[in-house]
Rosetta silent file (secondary structure, phi, psi, omega in degrees, C-alpha in Angstrom):
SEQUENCE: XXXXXXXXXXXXXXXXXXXXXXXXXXXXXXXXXXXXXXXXXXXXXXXXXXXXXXXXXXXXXXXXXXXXXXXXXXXXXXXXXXXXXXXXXXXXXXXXXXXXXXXXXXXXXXXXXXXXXXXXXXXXXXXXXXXXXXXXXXXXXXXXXXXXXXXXXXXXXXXXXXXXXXXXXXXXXXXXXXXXXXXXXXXXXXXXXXXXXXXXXXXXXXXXXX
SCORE:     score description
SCORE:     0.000 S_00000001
   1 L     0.000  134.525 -163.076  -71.738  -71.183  -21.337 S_00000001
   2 L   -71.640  143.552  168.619  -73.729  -69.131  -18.372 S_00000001
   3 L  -106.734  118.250  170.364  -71.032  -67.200  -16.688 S_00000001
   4 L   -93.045  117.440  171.115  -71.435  -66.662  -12.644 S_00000001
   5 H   -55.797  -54.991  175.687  -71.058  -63.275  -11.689 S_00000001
   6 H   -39.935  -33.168  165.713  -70.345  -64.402   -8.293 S_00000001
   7 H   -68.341   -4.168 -174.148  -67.555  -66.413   -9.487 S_00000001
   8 L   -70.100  126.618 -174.762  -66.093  -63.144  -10.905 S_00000001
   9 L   -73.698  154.608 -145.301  -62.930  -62.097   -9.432 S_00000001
  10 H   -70.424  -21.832  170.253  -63.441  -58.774   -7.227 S_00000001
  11 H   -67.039  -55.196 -176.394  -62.185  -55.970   -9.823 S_00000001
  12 H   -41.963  -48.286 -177.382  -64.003  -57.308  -12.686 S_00000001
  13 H   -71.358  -15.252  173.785  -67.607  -56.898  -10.381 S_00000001
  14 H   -80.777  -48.827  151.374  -66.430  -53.647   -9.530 S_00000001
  15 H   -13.095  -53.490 -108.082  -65.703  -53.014  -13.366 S_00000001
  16 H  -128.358  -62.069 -175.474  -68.796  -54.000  -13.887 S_00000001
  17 H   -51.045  -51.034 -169.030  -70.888  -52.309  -10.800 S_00000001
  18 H   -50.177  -56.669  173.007  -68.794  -49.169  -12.204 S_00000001
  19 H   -47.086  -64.283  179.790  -70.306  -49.426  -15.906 S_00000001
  20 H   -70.033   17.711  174.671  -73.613  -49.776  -14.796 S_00000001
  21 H   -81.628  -55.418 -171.208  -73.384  -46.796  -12.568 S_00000001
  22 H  -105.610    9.569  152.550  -72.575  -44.615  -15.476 S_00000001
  23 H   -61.340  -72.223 -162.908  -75.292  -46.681  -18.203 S_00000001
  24 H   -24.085  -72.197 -170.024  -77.841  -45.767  -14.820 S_00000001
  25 H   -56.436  -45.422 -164.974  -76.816  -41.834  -15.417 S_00000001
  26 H   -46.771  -53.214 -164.509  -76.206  -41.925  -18.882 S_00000001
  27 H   -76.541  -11.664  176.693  -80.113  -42.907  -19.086 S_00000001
  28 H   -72.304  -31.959  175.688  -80.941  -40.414  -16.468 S_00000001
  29 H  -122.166   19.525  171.772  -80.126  -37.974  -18.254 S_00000001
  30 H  -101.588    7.375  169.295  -80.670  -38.900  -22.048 S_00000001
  31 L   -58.898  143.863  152.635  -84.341  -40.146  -21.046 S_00000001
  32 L   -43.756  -42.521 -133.688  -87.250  -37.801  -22.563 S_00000001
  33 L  -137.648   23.848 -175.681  -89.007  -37.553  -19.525 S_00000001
  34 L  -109.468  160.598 -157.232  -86.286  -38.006  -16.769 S_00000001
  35 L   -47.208  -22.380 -151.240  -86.307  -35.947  -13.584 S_00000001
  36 H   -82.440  -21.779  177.660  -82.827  -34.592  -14.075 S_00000001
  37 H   -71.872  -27.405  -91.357  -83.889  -33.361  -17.828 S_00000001
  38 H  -142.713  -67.392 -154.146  -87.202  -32.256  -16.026 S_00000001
  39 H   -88.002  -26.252 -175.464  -84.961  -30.128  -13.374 S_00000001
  40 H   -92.146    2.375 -155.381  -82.425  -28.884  -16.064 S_00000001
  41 H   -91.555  -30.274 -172.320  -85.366  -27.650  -18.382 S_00000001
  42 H   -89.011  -30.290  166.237  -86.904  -25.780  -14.911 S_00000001
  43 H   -63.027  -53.889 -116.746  -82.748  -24.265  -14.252 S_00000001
  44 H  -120.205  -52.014  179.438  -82.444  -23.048  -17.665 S_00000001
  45 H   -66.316  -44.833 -174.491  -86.116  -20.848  -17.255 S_00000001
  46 H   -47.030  -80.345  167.488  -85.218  -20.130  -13.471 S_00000001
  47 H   -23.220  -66.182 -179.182  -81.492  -18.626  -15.406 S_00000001
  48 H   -64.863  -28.797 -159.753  -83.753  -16.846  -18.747 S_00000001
  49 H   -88.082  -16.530 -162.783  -86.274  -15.093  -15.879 S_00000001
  50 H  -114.135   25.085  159.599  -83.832  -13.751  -13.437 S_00000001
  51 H   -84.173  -45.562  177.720  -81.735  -12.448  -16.834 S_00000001
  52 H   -72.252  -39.841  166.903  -84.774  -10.764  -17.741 S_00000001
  53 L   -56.449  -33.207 -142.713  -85.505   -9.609  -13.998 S_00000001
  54 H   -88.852  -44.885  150.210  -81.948   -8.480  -13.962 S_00000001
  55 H   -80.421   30.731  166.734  -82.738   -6.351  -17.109 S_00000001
  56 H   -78.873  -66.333 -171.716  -86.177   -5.167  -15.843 S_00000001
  57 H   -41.315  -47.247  179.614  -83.960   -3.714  -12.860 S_00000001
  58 H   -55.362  -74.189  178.482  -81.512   -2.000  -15.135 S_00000001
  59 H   -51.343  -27.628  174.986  -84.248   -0.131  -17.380 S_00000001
  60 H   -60.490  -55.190 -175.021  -85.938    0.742  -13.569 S_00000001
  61 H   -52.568  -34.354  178.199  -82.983    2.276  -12.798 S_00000001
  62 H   -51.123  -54.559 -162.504  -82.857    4.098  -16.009 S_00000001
  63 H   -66.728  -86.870 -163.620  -86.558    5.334  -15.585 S_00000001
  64 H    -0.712  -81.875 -164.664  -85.800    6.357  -12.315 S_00000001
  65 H   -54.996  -37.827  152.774  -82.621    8.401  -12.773 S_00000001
  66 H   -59.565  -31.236 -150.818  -84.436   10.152  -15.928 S_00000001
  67 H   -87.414  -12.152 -161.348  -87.423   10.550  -13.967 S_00000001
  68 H  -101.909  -29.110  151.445  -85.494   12.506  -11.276 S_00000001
  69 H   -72.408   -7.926  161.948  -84.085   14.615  -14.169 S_00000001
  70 H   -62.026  -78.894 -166.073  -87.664   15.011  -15.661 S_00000001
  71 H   -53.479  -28.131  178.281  -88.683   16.700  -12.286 S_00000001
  72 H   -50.874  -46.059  174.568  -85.804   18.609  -11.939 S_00000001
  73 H   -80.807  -28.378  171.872  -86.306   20.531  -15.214 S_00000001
  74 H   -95.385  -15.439  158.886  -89.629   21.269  -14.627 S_00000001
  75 H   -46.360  -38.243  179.329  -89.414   22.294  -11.262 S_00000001
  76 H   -73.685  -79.753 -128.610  -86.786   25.257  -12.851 S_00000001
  77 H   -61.539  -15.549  176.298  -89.250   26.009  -15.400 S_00000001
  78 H   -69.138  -22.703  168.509  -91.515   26.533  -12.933 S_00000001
  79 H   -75.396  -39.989  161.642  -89.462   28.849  -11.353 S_00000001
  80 H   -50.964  -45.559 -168.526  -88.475   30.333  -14.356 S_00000001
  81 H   -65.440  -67.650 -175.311  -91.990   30.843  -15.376 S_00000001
  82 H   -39.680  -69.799 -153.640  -92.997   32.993  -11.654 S_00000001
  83 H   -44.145  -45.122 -164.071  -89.854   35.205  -12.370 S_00000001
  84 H   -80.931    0.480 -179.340  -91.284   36.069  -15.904 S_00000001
  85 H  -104.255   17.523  170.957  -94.881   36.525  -14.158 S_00000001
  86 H   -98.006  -45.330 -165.216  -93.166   38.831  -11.703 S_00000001
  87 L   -72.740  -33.451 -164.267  -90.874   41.091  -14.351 S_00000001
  88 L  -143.245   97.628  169.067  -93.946   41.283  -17.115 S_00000001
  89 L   -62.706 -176.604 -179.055  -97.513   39.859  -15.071 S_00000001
  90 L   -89.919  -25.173 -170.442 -100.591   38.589  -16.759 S_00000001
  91 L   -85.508  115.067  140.679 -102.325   41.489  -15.054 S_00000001
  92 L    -8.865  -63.580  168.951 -102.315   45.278  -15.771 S_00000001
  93 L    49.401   74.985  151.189 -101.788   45.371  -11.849 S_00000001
  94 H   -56.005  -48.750  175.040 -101.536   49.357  -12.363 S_00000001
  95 H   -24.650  -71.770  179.100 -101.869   49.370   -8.600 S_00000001
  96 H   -21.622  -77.753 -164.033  -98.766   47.492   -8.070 S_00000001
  97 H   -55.233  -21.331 -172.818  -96.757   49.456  -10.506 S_00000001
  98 H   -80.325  -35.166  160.580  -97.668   52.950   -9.044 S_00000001
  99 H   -58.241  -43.098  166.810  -96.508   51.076   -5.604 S_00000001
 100 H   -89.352   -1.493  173.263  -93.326   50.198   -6.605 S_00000001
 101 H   -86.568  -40.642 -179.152  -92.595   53.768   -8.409 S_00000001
 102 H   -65.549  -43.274 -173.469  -93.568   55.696   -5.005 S_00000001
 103 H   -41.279  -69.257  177.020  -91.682   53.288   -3.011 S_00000001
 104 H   -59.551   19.427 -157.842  -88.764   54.175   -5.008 S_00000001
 105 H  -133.616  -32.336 -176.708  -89.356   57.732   -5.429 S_00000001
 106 H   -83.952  -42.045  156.812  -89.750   57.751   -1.305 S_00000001
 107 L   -35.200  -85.580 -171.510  -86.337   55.545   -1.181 S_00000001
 108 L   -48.242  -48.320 -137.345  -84.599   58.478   -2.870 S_00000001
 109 L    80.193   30.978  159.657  -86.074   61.598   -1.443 S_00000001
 110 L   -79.217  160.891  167.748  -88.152   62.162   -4.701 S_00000001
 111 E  -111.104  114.360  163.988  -92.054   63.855   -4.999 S_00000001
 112 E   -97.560  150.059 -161.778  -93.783   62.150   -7.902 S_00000001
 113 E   -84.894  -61.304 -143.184  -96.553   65.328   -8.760 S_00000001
 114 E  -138.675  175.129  148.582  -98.066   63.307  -11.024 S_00000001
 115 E  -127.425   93.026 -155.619  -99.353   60.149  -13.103 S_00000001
 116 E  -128.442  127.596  164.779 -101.346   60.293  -16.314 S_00000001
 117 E   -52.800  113.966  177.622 -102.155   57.296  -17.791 S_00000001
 118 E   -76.853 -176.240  169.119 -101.249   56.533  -21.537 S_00000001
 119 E   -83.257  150.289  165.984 -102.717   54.351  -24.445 S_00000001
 120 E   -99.201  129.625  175.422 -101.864   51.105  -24.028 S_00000001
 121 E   -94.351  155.194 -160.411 -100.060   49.238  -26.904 S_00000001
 122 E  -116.675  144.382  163.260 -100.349   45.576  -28.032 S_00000001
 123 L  -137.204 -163.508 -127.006  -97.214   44.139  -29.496 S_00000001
 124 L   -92.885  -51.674 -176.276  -96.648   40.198  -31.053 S_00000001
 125 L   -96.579  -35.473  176.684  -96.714   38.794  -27.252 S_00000001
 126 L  -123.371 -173.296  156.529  -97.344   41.604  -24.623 S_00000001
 127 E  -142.814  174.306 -171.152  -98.452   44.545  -24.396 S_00000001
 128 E  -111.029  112.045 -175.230  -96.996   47.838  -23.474 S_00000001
 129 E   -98.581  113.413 -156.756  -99.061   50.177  -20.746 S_00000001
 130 E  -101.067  125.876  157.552  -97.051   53.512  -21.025 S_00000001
 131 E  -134.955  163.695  177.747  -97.314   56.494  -18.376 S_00000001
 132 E   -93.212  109.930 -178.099  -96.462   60.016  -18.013 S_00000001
 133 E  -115.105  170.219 -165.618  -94.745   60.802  -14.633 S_00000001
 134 E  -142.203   95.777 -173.905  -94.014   64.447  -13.374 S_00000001
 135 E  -113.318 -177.420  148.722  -91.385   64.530  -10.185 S_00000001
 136 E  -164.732  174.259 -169.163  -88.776   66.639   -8.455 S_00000001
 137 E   177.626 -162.677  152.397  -86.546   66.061   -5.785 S_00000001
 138 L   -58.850  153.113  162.856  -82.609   66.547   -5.626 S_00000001
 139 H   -49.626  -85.147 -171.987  -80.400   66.239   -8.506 S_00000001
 140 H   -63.774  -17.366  152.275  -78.836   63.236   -7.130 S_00000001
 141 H   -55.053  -25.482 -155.162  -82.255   61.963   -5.699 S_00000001
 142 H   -82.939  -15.446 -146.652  -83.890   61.989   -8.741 S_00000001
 143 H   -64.292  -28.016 -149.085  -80.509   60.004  -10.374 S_00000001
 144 H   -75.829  -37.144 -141.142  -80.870   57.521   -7.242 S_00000001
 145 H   -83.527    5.062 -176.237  -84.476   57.419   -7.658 S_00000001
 146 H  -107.269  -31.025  171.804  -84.023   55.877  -11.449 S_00000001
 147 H   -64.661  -45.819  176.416  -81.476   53.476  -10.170 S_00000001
 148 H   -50.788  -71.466 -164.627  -84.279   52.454   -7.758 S_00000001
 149 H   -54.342  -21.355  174.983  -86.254   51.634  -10.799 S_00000001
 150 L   -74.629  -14.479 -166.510  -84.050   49.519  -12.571 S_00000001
 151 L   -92.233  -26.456 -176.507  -84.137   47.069   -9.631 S_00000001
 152 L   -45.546  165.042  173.621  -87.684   46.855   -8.939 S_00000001
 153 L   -66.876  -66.482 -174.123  -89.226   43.148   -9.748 S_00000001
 154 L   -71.406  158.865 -154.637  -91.489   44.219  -12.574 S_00000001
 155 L   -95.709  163.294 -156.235  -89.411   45.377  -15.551 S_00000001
 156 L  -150.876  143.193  162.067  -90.061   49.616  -15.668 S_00000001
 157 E  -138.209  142.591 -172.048  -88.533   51.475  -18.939 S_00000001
 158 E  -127.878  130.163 -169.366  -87.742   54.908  -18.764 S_00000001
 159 E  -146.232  166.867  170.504  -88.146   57.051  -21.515 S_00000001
 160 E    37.961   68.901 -150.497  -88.621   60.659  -22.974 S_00000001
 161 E  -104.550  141.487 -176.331  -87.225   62.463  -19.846 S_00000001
 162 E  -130.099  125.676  163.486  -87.681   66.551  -19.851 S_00000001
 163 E  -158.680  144.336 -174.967  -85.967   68.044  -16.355 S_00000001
 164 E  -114.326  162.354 -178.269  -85.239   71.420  -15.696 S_00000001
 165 L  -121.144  142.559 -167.501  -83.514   72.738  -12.928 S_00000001
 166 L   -77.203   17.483  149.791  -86.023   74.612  -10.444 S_00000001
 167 L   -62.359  -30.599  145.667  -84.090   77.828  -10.379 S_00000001
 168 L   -47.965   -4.847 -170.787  -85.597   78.208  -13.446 S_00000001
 169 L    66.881   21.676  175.638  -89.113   78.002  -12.622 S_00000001
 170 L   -91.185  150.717  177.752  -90.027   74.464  -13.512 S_00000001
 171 L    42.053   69.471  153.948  -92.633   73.091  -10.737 S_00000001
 172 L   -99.912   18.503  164.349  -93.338   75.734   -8.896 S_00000001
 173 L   -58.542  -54.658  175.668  -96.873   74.648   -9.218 S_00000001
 174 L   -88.604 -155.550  176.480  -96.217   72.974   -6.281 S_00000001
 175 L   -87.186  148.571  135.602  -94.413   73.235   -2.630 S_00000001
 176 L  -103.704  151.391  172.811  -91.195   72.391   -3.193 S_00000001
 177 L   -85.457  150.989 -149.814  -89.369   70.432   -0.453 S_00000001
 178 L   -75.541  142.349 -140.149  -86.064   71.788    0.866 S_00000001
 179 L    57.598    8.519  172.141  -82.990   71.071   -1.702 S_00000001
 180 L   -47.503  146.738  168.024  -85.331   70.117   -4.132 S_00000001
 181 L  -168.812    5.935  151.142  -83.297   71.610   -7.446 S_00000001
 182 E  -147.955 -167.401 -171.540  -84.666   69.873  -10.270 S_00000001
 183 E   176.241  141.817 -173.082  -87.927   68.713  -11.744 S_00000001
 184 E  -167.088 -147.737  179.772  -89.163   67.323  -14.784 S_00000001
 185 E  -143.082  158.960  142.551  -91.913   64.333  -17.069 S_00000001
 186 E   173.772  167.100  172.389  -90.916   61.244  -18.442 S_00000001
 187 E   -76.480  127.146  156.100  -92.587   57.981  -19.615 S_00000001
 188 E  -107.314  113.321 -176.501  -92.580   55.259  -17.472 S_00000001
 189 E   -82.035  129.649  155.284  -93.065   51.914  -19.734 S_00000001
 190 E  -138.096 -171.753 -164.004  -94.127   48.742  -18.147 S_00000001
 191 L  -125.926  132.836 -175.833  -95.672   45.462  -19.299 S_00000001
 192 L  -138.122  155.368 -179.580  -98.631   42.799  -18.996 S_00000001
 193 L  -134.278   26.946  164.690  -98.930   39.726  -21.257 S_00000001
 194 L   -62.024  101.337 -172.556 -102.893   39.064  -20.289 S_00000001
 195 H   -78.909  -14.830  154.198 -104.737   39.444  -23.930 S_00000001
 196 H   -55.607  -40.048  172.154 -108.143   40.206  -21.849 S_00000001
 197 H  -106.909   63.018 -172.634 -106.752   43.089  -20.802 S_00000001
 198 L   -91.805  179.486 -161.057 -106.015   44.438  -24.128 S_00000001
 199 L   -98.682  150.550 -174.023 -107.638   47.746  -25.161 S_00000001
 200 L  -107.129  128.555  171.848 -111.072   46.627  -26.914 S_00000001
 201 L   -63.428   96.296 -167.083 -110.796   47.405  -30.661 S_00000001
 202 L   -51.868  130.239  156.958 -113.337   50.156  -31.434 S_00000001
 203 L   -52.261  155.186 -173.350 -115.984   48.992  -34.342 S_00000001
 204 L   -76.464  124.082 -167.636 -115.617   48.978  -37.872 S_00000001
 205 L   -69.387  121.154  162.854 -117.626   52.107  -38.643 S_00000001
 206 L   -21.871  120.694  178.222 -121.016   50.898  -41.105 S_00000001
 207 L  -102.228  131.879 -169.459 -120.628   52.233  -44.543 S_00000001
 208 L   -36.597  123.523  166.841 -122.953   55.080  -45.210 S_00000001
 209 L   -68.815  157.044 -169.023 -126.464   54.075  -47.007 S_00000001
 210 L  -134.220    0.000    0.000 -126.788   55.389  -50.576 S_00000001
């Protein structure tokens, strides 16, 4: 027997409107192909992409803050590096070096007499260009004038020092200037790390025809 909904008292059609309400959704969203599966399948990529964006951003940040610590370190070595091309240059620079011993010898109230150029020696990394200097001055000029030398920018070694005091008759080759009271040599060592301007290694002498 046909049953009339219309004759249906008013909860039961609401009962009824209520079921098919939630059948309606049910199929909306267990359908293959329905929009709301359509829209949770496009949330769910939207949700993996801005997870992956979020770690792109993270590792950016990363690069960054290394990258800022990258520059950092080589900007000191770069700094590092001029200081060691000031204290030991690539160059002989003899010039230089002769320039910063009179300065300091002029600083003090010293006379350097003399300069005579040594052999220059090669060692595993540098090499060592050695001179002979010949001064006088005050006692406490020449002490000052050695003090001077320790300070200079290029590195200076002082070695094999002969001084007399000029009561004695050392360097009276020359004027002396007044309070002058000593006078003496020593080696002044400095340094270059250029291997072009090493000393050129004399040929292997030919052995003698027979």
């Amino acid at each position: 027997m046909a049953i009339n909904f219309r004759e249906m008292s008013l909860p039961v059609q609401a009962l009824i409107f209520a079921l098919l309400a939630v059948a309606l959704i049910a199929v909306g969203f267990l359908a293959p192909f329905s929009p709301v599966k359509e829209k949770d399948a496009e949330l769910d990529k939207l949700s993996r992409t801005e997870k992956d964006l979020i770690s792109q951003k993270a590792l950016l940040e990363t690069f960054q803050r290394q990258r800022a610590e990258v520059e950092r370190d080589i900007q000191a070595r770069q700094i590092e590096i001029e200081n060691l091309r000031k204290i030991i240059p690539a160059d002989k620079d003899a010039d230089e070096f002769i320039r910063l011993m009179q300065g300091a010898a002029a600083s003090a109230g010293v006379s350097i007499r003399r300069f005579k150029a040594m052999s220059v020696a090669a060692r595993d990394q540098y090499f060592e260009m050695p001179f002979e200097v010949e001064v006088d001055g005050p006692y406490y000029g020449v002490s000052e004038f050695f003090d001077r030398l320790s300070k200079v920018s290029r590195i200076i070694n002082v070695g094999d020092l002969s001084f007399k005091s000029t009561a004695e008759g050392a360097g009276r080759k020359y004027p002396l200037r007044p309070g002058t009271t000593v006078s003496g040599t020593f080696v002044a060592m400095t340094f270059f790390s250029k291997v072009s301007e090493a000393p050129a290694t004399p040929p292997a002498t030919p052995p003698a025809k027979r």
